[in-house]
C-alpha positions in Angstrom: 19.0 -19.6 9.4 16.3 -21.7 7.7 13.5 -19.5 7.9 15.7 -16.3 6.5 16.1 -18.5 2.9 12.8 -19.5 3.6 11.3 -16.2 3.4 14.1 -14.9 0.7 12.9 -18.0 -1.5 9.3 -17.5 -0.7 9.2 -13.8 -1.6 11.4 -14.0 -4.8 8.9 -16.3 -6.0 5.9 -13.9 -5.4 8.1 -11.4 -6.8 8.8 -13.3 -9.8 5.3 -14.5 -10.2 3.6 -10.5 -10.6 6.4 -10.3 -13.6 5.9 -13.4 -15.1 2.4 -12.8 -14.8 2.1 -9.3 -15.8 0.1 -8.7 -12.6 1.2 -5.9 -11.4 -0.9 -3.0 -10.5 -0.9 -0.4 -12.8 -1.1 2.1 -10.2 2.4 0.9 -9.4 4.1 1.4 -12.0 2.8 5.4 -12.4 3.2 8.5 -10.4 5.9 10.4 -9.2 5.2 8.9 -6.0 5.5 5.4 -6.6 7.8 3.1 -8.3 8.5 3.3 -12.0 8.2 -0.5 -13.8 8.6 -3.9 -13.0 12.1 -3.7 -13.4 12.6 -1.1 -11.1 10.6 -2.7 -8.1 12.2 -6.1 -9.6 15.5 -4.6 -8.0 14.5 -3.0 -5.3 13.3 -5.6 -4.0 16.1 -8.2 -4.7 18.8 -5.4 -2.7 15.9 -5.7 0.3 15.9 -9.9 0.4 19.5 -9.8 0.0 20.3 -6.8 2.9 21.5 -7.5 6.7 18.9 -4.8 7.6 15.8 -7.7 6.4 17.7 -10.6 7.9 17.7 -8.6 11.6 14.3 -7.7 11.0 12.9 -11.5 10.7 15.5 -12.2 13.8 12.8 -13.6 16.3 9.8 -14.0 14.0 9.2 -17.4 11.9 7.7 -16.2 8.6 6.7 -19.0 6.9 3.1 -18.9 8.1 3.3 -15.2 6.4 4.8 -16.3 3.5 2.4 -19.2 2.6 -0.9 -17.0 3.6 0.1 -13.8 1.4 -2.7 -15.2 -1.3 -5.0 -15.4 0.7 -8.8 -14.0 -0.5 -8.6 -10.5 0.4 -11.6 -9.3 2.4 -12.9 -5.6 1.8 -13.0 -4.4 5.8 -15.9 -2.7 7.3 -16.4 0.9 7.6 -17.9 3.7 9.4 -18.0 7.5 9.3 -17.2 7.3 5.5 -20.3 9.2 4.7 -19.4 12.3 6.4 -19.0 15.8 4.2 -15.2 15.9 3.0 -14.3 11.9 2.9 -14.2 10.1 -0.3 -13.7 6.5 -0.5 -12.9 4.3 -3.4 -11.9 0.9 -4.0 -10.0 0.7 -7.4 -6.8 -0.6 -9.3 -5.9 2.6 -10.7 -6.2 5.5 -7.8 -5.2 8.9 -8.5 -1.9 8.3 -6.6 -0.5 5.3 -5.3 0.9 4.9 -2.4 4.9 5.7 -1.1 6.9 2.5 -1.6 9.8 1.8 0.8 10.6 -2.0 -0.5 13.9 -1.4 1.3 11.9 -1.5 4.7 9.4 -3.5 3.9 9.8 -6.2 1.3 6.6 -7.9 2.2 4.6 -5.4 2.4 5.7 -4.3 -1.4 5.0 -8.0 -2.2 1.2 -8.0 -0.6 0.4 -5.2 -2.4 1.8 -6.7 -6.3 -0.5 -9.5 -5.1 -3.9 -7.4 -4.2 -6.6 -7.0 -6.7 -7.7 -3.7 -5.3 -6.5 -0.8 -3.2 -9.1 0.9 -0.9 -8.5 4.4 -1.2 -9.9 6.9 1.7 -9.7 10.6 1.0 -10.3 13.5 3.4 -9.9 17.3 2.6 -11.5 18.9 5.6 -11.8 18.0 9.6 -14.5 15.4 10.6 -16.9 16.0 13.2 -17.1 11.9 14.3 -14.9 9.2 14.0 -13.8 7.3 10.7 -13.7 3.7 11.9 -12.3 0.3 10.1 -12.7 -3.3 11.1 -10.3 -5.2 9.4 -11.2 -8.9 8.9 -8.7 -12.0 7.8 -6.5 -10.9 4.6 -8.2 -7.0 4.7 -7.6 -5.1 1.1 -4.9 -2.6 1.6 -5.9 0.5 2.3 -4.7 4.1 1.8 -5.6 6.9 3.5 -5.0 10.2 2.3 -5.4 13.7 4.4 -5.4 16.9 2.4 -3.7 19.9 3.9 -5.6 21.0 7.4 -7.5 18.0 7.5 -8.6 16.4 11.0 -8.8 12.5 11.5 -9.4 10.5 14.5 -8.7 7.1 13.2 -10.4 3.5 15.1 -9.1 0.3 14.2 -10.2 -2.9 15.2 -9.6 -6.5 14.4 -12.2 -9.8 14.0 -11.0 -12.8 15.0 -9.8 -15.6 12.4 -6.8 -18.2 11.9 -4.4 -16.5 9.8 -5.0 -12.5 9.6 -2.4 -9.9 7.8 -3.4 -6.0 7.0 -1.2 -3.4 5.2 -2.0 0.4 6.2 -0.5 3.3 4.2 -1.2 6.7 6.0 -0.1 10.3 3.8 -0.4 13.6 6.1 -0.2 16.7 3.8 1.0 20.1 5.1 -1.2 21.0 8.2 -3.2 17.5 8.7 -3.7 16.1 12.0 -4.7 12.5 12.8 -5.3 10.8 15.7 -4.9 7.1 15.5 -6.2 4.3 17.6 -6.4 0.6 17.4 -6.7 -2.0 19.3 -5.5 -6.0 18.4 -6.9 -8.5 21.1 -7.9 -11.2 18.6 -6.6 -14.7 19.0 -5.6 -16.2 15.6 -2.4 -18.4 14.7 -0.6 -16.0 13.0 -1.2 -12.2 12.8 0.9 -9.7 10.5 0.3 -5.9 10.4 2.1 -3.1 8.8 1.8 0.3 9.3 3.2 3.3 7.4 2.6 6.7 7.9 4.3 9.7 6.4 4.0 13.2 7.4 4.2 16.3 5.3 5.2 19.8 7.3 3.1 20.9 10.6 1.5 17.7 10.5 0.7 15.6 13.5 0.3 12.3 14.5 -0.5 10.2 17.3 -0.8 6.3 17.4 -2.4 4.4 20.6 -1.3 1.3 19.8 -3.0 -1.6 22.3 -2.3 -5.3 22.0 -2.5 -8.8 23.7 -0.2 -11.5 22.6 -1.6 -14.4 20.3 0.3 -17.7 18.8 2.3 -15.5 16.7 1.6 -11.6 16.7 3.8 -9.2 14.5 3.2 -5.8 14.2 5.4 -3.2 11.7 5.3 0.6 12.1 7.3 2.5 9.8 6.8 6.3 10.2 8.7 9.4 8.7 8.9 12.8 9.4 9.3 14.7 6.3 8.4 18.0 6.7 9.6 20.8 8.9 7.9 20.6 12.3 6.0 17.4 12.3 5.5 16.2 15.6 4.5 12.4 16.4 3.6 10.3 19.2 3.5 6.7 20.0 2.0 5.2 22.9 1.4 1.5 23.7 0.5 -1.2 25.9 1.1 -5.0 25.5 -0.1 -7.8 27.8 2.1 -11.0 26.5 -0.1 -14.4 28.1 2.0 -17.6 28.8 2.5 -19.4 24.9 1.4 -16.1 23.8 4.6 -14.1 21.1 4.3 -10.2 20.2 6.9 -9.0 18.1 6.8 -5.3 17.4 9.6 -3.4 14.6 9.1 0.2 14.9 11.2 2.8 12.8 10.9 6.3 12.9 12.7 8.4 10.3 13.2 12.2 10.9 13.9 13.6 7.6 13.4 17.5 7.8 14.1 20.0 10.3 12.4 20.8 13.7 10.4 17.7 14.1 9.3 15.8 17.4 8.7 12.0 18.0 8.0 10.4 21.7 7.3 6.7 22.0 6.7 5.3 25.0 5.8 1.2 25.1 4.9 -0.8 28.1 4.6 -4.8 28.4 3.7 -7.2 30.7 5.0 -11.0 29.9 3.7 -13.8 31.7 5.3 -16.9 32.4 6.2 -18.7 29.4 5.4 -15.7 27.5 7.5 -14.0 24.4 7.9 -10.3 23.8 10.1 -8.7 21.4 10.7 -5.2 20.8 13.1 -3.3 18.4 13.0 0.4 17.8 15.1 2.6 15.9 15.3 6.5 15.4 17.0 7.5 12.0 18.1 11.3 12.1 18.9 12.1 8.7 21.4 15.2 7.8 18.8 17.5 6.5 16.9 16.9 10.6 18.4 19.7 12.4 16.7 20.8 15.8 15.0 17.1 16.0 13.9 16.1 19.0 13.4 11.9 19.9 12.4 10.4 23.0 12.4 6.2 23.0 11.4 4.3 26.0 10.4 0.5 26.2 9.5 -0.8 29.9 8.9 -4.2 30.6 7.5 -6.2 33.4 8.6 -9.9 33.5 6.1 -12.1 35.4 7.7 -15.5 36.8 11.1 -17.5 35.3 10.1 -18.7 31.5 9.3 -15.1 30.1 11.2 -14.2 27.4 11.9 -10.6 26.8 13.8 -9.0 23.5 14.2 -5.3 23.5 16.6 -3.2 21.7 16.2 0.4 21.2 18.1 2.3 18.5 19.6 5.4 17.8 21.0 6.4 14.0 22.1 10.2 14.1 23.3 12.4 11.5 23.0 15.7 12.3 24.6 17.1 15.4 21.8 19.7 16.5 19.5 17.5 18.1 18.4 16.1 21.3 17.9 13.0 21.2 17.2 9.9 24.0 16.5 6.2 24.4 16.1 3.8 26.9 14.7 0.1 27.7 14.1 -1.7 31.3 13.6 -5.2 32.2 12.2 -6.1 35.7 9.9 -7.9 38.0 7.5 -7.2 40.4 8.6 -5.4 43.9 8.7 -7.9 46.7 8.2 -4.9 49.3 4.7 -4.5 47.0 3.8 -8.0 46.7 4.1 -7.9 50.9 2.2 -4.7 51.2 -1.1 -5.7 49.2 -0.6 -9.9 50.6 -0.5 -8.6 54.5 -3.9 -6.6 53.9 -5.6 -9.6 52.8 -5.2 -9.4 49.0 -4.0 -12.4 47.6 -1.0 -13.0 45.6 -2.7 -13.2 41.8 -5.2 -10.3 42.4 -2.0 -8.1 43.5 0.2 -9.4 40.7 -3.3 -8.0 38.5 -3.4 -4.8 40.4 -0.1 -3.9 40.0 0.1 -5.0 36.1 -2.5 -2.7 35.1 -1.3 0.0 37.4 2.1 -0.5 35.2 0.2 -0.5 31.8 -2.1 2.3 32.4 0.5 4.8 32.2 0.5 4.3 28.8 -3.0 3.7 27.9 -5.5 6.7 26.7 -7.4 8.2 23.6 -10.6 7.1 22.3 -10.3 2.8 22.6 -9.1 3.5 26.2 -12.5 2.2 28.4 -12.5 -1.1 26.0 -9.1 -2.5 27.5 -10.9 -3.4 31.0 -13.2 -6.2 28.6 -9.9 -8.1 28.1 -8.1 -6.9 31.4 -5.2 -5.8 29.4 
């Protein structure tokens, strides 16, 4: 549709600008983790704009606001609990490593970061004792975060309010590192974009509590990959979806190596006139023998206008795995509804009741208690 060559247009022209203009990073074009050259990202990038994979990707989501906002100032976010014993923190063009490119998944996210001045770089070789925190704020400075081998993380991120807001994430887990990762997005703003990858070296964990509200346009992508023998990873999350309110959440979890573990478990309540979208997939490569992958999105659909998109996915390549996934769609209990209405509770407090009775099994970890401010 229009948008698609809208946002195929758009992002060739960012990607032709950084080569006409020389303005790619130079920590882009070294490092046997990243990309080598212009020419070589120049490519990439064209097979992503030009794949059915992008085009179902941007299926419910108008990027044109995106698009247009992607120069925006970048804003250096707020931190705390970098001044702890065993966290660096620099903000430079030219880090020691750059981060892992996957164009093919994330175009835009490849273009943001040929468009940033500087990458925040966040280092830690040895378990913290309080919480490393970051508030991002408008168009944040990507940031990288880097655990060393045994390293322990737990990971807060929050969001300030503003008009148009986008943030890129990059998360590397070496062999042995743990993090525990919560954020929480309640923000209003027109248009809202984040991107999240993490990648996970062997024995590592991870664990994401992921807790949003719906705003004029909210898109959130998670890209995470299991590429060490016995990783293990969790997803929880929790969505209320107001009425004129979109959330529009692309997850993809890639199990690369043998013996790892990944749950998700999602829940969202849509109000009347409300939009959710969620799309999931599970990649099991061939080398992922004795994986194990558990997918399940529930939703709760409040009135006639909500609109709710779900579509779990399974991609398997090895045959020694266990694998499920599963999605519901469904409304209220009458037989409830009567139960709380004939004790005297009326009909919106019960509908409120039962909501957050449907969210909270998916709601813990450290931003837990601040969900009851916005009633999520």
């Amino acid at each position: 549709n229009g948008d698609h060559r809208d946002l195929h247009l758009s992002l060739r022209r960012q990607r032709q600008m950084c080569i006409r203009d020389r303005s790619l990073p130079s920590w882009m074009q070294a490092g046997d983790q990243g990309l080598q050259g212009i020419g070589q990202i120049d490519s990439v990038l064209q097979a992503a704009l030009d794949s059915p994979q992008f085009r179902e990707r941007w299926k419910y989501t108008r990027p044109r606001p995106l698009l247009e906002h992607l120069e925006d100032p970048q804003q250096l976010p707020v931190f705390e609990g970098v001044d702890q014993e065993g966290i660096t923190l620099t903000t430079t063009a030219a880090p020691s490593f750059c981060p892992r490119l996957e164009p093919q998944h994330a175009p835009e996210a490849t273009a943001k970061l040929c468009l940033a001045n500087t990458l925040i770089v966040i280092e830690v070789v040895k378990p913290l004792t309080e919480p490393l925190r970051i508030q991002h704020k408008a168009s944040s400075q990507p940031v990288l975060l880097r655990l060393h081998p045994g390293a322990e993380v737990a990971l807060e991120e929050t969001y300030a309010p503003g008009e148009f807001l986008q943030q890129a994430v990059w998360i590397e887990l070496e062999d042995g590192a743990r993090l525990s990762h919560a954020r929480n997005t309640f923000e209003a703003a027109d248009w809202h974009w984040q991107y999240l990858y993490v990648h996970q070296a062997k024995h590592s964990a991870y664990s994401l509590h992921n807790y949003t509200t719906g705003t004029q346009l909210r898109r959130q992508d998670i890209h995470l990959v299991l590429d060490g023998e016995g990783c293990e990873a969790k997803l929880l999350g929790a969505a209320r979806i107001d009425s004129k309110t979109t959330l529009d959440q692309h997850i993809n979890v890639e199990h690369r190596q043998a013996m790892g573990n990944s749950e998700q478990k999602f829940h969202h309540v849509v109000a009347d006139g409300g939009k959710s979208t969620f799309n999931s997939r599970i990649h099991i490569h061939p080398n992922a023998r004795g994986s194990a992958a558990i997918l399940s999105n529930k939703n709760l659909g409040l009135g006639q206008s909500a609109t709710i998109n779900t579509k779990p996915e399974l991609e398997i390549y090895n045959d020694d795995v266990q694998c499920a996934h599963g999605a519901t769609i469904g409304r209220l209990s009458d037989d409830e509804m009567f139960y709380f209405t004939s004790r005297g509770i009326a009909s919106p407090e019960a509908t409120a009741l039962l909501s957050r009775g449907f969210l909270n099994q998916c709601i813990q970890g450290a931003l837990a208690e601040a969900l009851s401010l916005i009633h999520i």
